[in-house]
LOTIZA-794905 format. One record per residue (C-alpha): x, y, z; residue in one letter. Coordinates in Angstrom, 3 decimals, padded with zeros to 6 digits, always signed. Layout:
<atoms>
<atom><xx>X</xx><yy>Y</yy><zz>Z</zz><code>a</code></atom>
...
</atoms>
This chain:
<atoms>
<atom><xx>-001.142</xx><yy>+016.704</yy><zz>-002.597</zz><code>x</code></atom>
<atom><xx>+002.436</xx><yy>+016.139</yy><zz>-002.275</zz><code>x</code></atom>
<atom><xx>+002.700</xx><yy>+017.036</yy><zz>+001.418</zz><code>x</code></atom>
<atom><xx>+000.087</xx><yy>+014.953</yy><zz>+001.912</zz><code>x</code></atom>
<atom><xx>+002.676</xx><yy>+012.521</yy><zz>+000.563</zz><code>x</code></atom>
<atom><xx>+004.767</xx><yy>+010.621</yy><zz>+003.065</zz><code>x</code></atom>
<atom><xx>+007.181</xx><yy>+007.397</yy><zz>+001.734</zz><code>x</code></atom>
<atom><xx>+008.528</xx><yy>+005.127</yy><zz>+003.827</zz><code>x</code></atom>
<atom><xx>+010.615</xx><yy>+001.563</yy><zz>+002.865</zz><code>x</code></atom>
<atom><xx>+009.313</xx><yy>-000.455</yy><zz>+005.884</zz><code>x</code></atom>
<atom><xx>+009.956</xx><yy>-003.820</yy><zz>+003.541</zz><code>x</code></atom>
<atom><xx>+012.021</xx><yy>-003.030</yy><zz>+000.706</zz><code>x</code></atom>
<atom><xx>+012.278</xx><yy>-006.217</yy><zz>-001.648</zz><code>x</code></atom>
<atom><xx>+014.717</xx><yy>-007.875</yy><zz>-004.196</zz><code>x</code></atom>
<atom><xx>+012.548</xx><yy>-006.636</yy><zz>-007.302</zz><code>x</code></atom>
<atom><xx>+014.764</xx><yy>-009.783</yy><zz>-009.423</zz><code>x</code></atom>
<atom><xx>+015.334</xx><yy>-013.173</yy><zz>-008.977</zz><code>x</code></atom>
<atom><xx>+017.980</xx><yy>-014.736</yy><zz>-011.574</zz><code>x</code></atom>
<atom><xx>+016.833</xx><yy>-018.320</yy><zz>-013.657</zz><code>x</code></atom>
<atom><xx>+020.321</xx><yy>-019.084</yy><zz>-015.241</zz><code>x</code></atom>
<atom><xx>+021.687</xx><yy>-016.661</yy><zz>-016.631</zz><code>x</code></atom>
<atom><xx>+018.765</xx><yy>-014.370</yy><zz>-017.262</zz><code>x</code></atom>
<atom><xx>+016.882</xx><yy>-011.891</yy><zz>-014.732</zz><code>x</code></atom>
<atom><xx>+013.115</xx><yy>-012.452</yy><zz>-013.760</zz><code>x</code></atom>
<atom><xx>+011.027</xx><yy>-009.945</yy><zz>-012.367</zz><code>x</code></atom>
<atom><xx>+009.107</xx><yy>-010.806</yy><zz>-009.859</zz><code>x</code></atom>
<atom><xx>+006.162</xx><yy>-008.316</yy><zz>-008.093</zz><code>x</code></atom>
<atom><xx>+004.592</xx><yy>-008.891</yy><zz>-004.468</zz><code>x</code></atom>
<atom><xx>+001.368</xx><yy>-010.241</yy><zz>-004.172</zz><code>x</code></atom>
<atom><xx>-001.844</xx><yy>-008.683</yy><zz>-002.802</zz><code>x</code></atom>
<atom><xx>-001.168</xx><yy>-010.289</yy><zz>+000.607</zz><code>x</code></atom>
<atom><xx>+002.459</xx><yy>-009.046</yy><zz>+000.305</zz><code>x</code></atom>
<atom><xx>+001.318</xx><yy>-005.732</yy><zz>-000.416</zz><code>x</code></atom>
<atom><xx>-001.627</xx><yy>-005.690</yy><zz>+001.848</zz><code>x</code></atom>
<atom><xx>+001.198</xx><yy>-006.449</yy><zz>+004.757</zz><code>x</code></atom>
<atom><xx>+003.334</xx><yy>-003.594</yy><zz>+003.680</zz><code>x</code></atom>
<atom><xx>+000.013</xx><yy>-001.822</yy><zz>+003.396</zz><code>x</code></atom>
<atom><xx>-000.930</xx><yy>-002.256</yy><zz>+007.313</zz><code>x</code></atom>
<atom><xx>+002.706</xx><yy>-001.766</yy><zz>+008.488</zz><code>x</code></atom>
<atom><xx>+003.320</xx><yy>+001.573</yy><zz>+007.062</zz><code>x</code></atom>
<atom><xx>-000.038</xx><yy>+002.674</yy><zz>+008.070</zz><code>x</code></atom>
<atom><xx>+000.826</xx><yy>+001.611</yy><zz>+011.948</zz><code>x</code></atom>
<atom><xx>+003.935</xx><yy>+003.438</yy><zz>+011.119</zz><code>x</code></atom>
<atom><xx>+002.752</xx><yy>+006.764</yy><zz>+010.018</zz><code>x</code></atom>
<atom><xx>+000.437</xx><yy>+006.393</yy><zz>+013.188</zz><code>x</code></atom>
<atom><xx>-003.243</xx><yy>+004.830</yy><zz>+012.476</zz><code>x</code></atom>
<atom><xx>-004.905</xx><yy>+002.246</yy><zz>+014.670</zz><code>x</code></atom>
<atom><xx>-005.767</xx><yy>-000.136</yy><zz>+012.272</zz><code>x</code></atom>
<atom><xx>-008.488</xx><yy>-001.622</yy><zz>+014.944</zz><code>x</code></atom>
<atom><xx>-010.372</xx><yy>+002.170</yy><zz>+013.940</zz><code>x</code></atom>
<atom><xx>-010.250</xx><yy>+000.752</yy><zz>+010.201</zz><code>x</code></atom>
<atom><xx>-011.692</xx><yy>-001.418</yy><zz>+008.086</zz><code>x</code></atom>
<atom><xx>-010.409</xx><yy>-002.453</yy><zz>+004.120</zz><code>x</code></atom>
<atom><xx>-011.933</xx><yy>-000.100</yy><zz>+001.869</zz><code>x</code></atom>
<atom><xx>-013.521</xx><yy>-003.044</yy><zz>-000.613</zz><code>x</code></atom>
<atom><xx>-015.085</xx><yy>-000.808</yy><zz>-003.344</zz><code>x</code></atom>
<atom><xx>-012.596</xx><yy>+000.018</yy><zz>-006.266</zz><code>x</code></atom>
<atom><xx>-009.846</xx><yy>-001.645</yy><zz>-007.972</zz><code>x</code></atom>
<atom><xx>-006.758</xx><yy>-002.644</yy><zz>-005.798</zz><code>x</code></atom>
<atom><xx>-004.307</xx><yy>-002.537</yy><zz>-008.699</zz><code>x</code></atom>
<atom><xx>-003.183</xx><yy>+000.233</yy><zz>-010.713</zz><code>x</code></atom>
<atom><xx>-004.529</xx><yy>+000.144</yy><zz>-013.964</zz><code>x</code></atom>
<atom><xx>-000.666</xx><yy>-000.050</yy><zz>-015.251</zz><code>x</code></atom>
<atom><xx>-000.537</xx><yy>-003.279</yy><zz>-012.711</zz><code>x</code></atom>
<atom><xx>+002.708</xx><yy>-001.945</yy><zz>-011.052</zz><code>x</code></atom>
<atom><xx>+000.938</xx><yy>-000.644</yy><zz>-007.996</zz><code>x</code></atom>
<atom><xx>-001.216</xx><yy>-002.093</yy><zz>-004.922</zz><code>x</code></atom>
<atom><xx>-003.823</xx><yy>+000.784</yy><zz>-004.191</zz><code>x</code></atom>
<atom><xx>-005.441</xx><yy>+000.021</yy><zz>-000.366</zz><code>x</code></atom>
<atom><xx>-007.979</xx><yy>+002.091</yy><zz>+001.160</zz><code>x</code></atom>
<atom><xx>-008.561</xx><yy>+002.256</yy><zz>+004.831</zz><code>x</code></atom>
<atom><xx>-012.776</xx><yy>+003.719</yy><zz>+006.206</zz><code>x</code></atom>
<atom><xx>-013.401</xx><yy>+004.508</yy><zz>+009.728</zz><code>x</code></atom>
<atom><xx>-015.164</xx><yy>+002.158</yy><zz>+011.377</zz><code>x</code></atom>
<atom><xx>-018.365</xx><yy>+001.234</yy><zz>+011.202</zz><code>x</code></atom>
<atom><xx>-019.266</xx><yy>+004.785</yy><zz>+008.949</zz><code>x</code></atom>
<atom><xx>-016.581</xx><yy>+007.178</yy><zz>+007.717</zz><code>x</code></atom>
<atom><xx>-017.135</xx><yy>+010.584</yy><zz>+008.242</zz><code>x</code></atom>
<atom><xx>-015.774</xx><yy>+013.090</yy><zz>+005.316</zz><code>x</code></atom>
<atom><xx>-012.108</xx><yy>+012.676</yy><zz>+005.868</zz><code>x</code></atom>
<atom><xx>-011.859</xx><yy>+009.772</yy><zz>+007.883</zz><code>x</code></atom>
<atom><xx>-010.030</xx><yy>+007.536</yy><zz>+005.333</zz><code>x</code></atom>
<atom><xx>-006.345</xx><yy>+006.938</yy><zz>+004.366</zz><code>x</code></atom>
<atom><xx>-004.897</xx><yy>+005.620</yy><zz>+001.330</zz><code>x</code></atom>
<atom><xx>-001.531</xx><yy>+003.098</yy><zz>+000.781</zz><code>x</code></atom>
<atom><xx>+000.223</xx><yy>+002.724</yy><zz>-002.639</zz><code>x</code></atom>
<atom><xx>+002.762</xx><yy>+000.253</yy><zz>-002.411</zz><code>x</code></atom>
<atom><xx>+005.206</xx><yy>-000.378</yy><zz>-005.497</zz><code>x</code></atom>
<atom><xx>+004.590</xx><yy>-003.993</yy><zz>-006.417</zz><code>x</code></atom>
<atom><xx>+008.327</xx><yy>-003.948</yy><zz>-007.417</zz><code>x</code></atom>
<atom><xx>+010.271</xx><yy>-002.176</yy><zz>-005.126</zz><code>x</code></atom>
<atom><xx>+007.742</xx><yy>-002.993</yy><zz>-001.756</zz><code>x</code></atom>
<atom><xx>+008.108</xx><yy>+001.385</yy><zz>-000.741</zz><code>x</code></atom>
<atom><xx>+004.811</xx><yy>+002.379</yy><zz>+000.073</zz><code>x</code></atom>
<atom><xx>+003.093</xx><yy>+005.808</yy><zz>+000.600</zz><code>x</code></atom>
<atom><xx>+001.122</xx><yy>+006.937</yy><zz>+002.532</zz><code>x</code></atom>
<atom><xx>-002.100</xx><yy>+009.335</yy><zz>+001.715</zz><code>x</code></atom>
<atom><xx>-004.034</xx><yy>+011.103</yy><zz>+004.434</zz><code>x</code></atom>
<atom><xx>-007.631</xx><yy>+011.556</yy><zz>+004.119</zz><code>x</code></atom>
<atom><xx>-009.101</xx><yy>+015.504</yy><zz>+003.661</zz><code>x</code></atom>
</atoms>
């Protein structure tokens, strides 16, 4: 799976704010995520207009440090016709994973 596996830090983001004198850390929010989501998909070269959300499934890791979005052709998927996006909900990198 790992060159399936292609990063890319379209919208890297300050994973701290400061309160004071202490740190705070802060983690993006679905629509943040979703957002990184589409752009690294247009990036790595889907039409997103081909696509529709995936809405079946959890869309946080179960350690709640990751957004997990999957992408179905439009209006069926055939086998293979899907992508998946994992974008850190600290750091904003996401990853992109091709269908098979």
């Amino acid at each position: 799976m790992d060159e399936c596996r292609e990063t890319t830090s379209i919208a890297k983001r300050q994973n701290a704010a400061t309160e004071g004198s202490r740190q705070i850390e802060s983690f993006l929010t679905r629509e943040e995520g979703l957002t990184i989501a589409r752009k690294a998909a247009t990036a790595h070269g889907y039409d997103l207009e081909r696509y529709s959300l995936d809405t079946f499934g959890r869309e946080l890791s179960e350690d709640g440090g990751r957004w997990l979005f999957g992408f179905l052709c439009k209006p069926v998927p055939p086998p293979g016709c899907t992508f998946l996006v994992v974008v850190d909900r600290r750091t904003g990198i996401a990853e992109v994973f091709p269908g098979e």
